[in-house]
N, C-alpha and C positions, 0 to 999 in steps of 0.2 A: 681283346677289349678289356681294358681295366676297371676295377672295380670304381673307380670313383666317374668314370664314365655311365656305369650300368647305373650308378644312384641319378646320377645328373636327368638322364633317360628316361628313366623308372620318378623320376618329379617331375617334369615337365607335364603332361597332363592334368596333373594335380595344382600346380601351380596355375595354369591358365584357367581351369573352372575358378579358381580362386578369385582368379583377376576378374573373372565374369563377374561372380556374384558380388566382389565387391564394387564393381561399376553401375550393375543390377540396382546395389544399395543406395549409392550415390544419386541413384537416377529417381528414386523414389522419393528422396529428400532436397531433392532440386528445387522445388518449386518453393518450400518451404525457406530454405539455404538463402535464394536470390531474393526474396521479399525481404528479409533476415538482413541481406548485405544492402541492399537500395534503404529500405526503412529504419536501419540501427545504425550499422555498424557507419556507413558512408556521411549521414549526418554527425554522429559522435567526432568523425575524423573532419570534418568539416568544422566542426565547432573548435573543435581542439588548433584547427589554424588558423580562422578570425580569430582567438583570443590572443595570437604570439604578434598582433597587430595591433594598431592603433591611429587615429586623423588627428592629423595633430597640423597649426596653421598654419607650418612649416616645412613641407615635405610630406604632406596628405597623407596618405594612407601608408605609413611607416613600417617595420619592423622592434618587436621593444621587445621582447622574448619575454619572461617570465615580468616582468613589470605589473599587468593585468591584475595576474596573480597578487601577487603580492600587493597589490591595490586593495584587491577584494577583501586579503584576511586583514587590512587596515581601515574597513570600511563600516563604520558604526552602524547604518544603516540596513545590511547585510547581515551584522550577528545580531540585531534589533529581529528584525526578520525572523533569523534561526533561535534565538532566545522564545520566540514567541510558540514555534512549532515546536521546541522542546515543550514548553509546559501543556502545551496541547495534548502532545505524546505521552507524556507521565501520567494524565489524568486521562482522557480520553480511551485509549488503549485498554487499560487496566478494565477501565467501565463496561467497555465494549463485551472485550474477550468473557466477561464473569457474563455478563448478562448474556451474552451465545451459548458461554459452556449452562450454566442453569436452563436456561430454553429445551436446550438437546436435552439434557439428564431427566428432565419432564419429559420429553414427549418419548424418552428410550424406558420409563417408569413402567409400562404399560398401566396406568392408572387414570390414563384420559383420555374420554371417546374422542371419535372424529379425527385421530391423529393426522391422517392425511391433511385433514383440513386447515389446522393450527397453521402445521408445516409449512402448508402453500402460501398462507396468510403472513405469516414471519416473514419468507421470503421473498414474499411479494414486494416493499420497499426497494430491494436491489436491480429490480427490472426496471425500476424507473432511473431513464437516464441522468445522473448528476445533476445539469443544468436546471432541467425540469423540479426536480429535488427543491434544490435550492429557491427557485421560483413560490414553488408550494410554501413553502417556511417561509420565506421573505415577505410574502402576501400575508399569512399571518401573525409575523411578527412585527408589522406596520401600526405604530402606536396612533397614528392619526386616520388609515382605513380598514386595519386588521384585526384579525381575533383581539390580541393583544387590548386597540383600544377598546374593542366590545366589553372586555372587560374590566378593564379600566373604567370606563362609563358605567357599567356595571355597581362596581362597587364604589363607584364618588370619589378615585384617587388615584393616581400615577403608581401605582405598586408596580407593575410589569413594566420595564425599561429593554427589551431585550437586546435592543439596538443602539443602547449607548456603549462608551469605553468599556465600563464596566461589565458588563454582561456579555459583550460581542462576542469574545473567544467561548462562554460555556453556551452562547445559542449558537456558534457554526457545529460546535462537538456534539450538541442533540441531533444539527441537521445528519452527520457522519455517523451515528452510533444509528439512528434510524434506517440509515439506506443501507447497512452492511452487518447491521444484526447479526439478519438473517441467513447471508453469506457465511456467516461465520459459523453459525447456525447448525448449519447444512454439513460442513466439512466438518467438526465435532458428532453430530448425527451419524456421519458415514463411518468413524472411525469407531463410534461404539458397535455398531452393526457386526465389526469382522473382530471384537473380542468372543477369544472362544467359551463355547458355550459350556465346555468342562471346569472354569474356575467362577463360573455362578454356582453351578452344583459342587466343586465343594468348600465353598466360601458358605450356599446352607448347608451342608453338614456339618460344619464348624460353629453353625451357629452365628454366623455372622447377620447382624440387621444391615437395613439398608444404607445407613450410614457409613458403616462398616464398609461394605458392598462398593461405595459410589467412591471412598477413602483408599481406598485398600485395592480394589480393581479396575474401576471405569476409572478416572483418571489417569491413574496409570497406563494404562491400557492406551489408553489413546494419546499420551505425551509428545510424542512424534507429530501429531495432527496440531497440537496445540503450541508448539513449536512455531510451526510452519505458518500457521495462522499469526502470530504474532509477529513473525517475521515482516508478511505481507500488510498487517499494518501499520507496522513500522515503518517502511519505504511509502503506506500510503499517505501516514502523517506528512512525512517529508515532501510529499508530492501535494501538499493542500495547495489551492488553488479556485476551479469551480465555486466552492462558496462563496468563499470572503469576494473573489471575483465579481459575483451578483449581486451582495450586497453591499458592495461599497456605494453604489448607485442610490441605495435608501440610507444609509447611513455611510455616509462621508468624511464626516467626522469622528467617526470610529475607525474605519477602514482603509489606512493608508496608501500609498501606491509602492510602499514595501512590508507590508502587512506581514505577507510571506515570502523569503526566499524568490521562489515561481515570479510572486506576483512582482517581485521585483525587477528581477530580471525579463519579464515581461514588457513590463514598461519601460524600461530601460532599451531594449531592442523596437518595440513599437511607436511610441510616444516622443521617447528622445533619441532613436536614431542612434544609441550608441551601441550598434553591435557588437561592436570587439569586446567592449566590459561587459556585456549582456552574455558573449558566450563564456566569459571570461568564471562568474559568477556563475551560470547554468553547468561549467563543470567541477567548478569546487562543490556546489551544492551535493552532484554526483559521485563524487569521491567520499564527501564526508556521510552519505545515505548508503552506500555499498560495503563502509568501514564500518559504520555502526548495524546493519542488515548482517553483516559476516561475525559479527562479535555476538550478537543475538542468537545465531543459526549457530554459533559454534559451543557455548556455554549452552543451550538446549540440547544440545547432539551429548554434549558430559555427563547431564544429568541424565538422558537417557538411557545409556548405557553403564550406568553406578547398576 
C-alpha cells in the first residue's frame, strides 16, 4: 500500500464528518437563505429585467437594453427628487445622530435616576409603526384642524406654516429624527456599556474630567457603533418615503409625486403604469444608496482603525 493511499484513507473519515457539518450548517440557514432568495434577491433580478424593456406603440413591450437607464440619469425630475433627499441627509442625519449620541452619554452619566425609564421613553417613538408616525404629525401639523392651527389662533397669526413649500422638508426631518432617536439611542447605549472598565479608572488617575472622559474615551470607544448608525441612516434617508407619502394628501402642494426618489418611482409603477422606467429608476436609486452606504462604511472603518 502506498503512502499516498494510506493519506487518501486516513482522510476520508475526516472529510465526510466535514461534509456533514457542513450540510448540518446549510440546513440551519435554510429557512433564512430561501425567504432571502423569494424576498430580495428574485425581485432585484426581476426588477433588473422589466428595466431592459419598454411599451412603446410600436411593437409593445419591446427590448431597449440600457435606454431606461440612461433615461433615468437624464431625467430632471429624478435628481429633483435625489437633490432633495440629499439635503435632507446633510441636515437631518447630523441632527439625528448628535441628539442619539447626547441621549446615550446622559443616561451612561450615571447622574440621572429612573434611567431605565428615560430609556424606554426615548425609544418608545420607534415602536410606533412609520405610517402611524406620520399620521400623528400630519394631524398636528394641520394649519386649519391641528396643533399647528391651535396655535396659530392662539397667537392671532399664521406663524407656523409647517406644510407649506418651505417648511415641508424640515417638518418630514422632525417627523424622522422623532421615530428613530431612540433607535439610535439604544445602539450608542449598547456600545458604551462593553467600554472597559479599566480606562475609566485610569483616565481618573490621570485626572481626567468628564469632558475629558466622554473626548478621549466614550466616543472613541464606541466609533464602530457610530459608524454603523450612520450608515443605516444614510440608506434610511435614501429610502424616505412613508412620510412625504401621507402628507402629500394635506399638503399637495408641497408634496409632489417625485418629491422623493421612492415616491417617484412609485407613481410612476402605480399611477402611470410605467413599470419598466419605474424599475428602471427603483435601481439606479439602488446602486447610487449602496455606493454612497459603502463610501460611509468604508472612510468610518479608516478612521477607526488610525
Amino acid at each position: 500500500m502506498t503512502t499516498m493511499s494510506v493519506r487518501r484513507r486516513a482522510g476520508t473519515p475526516g472529510t465526510l464528518r466535514r461534509d456533514r457539518r457542513d450540510w448540518k450548517g446549510w440546513a440551519f440557514i435554510a429557512p433564512f437563505a430561501l425567504v432571502f432568495l423569494a424576498m430580495t434577491v428574485v425581485p432585484i433580478v426581476y426588477a433588473i429585467y422589466l428595466s431592459l424593456f419598454r411599451d412603446q406603440l410600436v411593437g409593445g413591450n419591446s427590448f431597449v437594453g440600457l435606454q431606461n437607464y440612461l433615461d433615468v440619469l437624464s431625467d430632471a425630475k429624478f435628481w429633483s427628487g435625489m437633490w432633495r433627499v440629499a439635503i435632507f441627509l446633510v441636515i437631518q442625519v447630523p441632527i439625528m445622530l448628535i441628539l442619539s449620541l447626547i441621549a446615550a452619554l446622559a443616561l451612561d452619566s450615571l447622574r440621572l435616576y429612573a434611567v431605565g425609564f428615560y430609556r424606554i421613553m426615548l425609544f418608545l417613538p420607534y415602536a410606533v409603526p412609520g405610517v402611524v408616525a406620520a399620521l400623528i404629525w400630519g394631524f398636528m401639523y394641520g394649519t386649519q384642524f391641528g396643533l399647528a392651527a391651535n396655535i396659530n389662533d392662539f397667537l392671532g397669526s399664521q406663524v407656523l406654516q409647517p406644510l407649506t413649500l418651505r417648511w415641508i422638508l424640515v417638518s418630514i426631518g422632525n417627523i424622522v429624527v422623532w421615530e428613530f432617536m431612540g433607535y439610535n439611542m439604544l445602539i450608542f447605549y449598547s456600545a458604551l456599556k462593553v467600554i472597559p472598565a479599566e480606562l475609566y479608572e485610569a483616565a481618573e488617575i490621570d485626572g481626567a474630567g468628564s469632558w475629558r472622559t466622554i473626548f478621549s474615551i466614550k466616543i472613541p470607544g464606541i466609533r464602530g457603533a457610530i459608524v454603523i448608525a450612520t450608515m443605516f441612516s444614510v440608506i434610511g434617508s435614501f429610502q424616505l418615503f412613508n412620510e412625504p407619502q401621507l402628507l402629500q394628501g394635506l399638503a399637495p402642494n408641497a408634496v409632489s409625486t417625485y418629491f422623493t426618489p421612492n415616491m417617484y418611482a412609485y407613481n410612476l409603477s402605480f399611477a402611470g403604469q410605467q413599470f419598466n422606467y419605474a424599475a428602471a429608476v427603483a435601481i439606479v436609486m439602488g446602486v447610487i444608496t449602496a455606493v454612497i452606504a459603502y463610501v460611509v462604511q468604508v472612510r468610518g472603518t479608516r478612521q477607526e482603525n488610525r
